[in-house]
N, C-alpha and C positions, 0 to 999 in steps of 0.2 A: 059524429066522425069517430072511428076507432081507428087505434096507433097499437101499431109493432114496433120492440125496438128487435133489429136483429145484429148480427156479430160474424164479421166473416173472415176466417184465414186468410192473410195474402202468403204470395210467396216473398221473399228476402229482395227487397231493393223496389217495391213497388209502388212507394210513396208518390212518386215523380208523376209514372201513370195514372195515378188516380187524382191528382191535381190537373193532369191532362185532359181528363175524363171529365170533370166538373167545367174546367173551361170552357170546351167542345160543349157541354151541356146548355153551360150560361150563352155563350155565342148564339148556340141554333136550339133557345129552348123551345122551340116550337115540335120538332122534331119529337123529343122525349115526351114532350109531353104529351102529342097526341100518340103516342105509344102507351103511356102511362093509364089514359084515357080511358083505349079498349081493352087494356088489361083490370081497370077498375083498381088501382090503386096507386099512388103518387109517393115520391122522394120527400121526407120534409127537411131534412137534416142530416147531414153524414160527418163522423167526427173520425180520427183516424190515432191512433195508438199501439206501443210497442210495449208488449213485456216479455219478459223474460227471452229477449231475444223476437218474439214471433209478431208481425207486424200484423193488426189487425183495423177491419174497417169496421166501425160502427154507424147505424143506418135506421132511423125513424121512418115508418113508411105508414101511411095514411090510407083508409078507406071508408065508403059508407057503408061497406058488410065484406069482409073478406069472406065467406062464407060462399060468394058470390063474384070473385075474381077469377080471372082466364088462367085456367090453368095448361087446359090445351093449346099453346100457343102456334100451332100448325096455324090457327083460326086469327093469326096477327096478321094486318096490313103494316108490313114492316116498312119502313124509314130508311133512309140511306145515314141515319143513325143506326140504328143494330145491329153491321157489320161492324163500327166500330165499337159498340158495345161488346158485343160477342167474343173479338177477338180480345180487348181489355179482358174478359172473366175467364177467355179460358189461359190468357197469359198471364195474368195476375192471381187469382183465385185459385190459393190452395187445394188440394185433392178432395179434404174432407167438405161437409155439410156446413153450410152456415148453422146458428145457434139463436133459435128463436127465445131469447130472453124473456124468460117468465118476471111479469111487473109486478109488487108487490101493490103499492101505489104510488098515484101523482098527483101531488097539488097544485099543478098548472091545470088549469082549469080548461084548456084550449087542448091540450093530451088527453084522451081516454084510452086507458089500456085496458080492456076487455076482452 
């Protein structure tokens, strides 16, 4: 199993929704996850953080070959989760690029960063 950690701009005040977002999550994780599914990679952990003012989500995401995840997701049997996903990232989710954090190592044995 290979691990991303990635890093994403929110805009100012979006903590609230993103604890939103995870509840919805937890409630109907059936949903996300079989989205998760045909996308070929899964959520393992999202930690959430402010500096210097700019609120940001940090986000462990899991696969057995990202190399080999949906990237054309036209090809999604989407969920009556993805509307509300959707509307979460383009209301919260800063202009710019998330920030795929290059790992140097881990010694959690259960993480592989590759």
């Amino acid at each position: 199993m290979q691990s991303k950690l990635l890093e994403i701009k929110l805009n100012p005040g979006s903590k609230n929704r993103v604890l939103e977002l995870i509840d919805t999550m937890k409630n109907n994780i059936e949903l996300p996850k079989y989205e998760m599914t045909q996308k070929g990679y899964y959520w393992d952990s999202v930690f959430f953080d402010i500096k210097a003012g700019q609120e940001l989500l940090y986000m462990v995401i899991k696969s057995e070959d990202f190399s080999k995840i949906m990237i054309d997701e036209s090809e999604l049997k989407p969920t009556p989760f993805r509307l509300f996903y959707e509307k979460f990232r383009s209301e919260c989710w800063a202009p710019e690029m998330y920030n795929d954090i290059e790992a140097l190592i881990c010694f959690n044995q259960c993480l592989d960063f590759n």
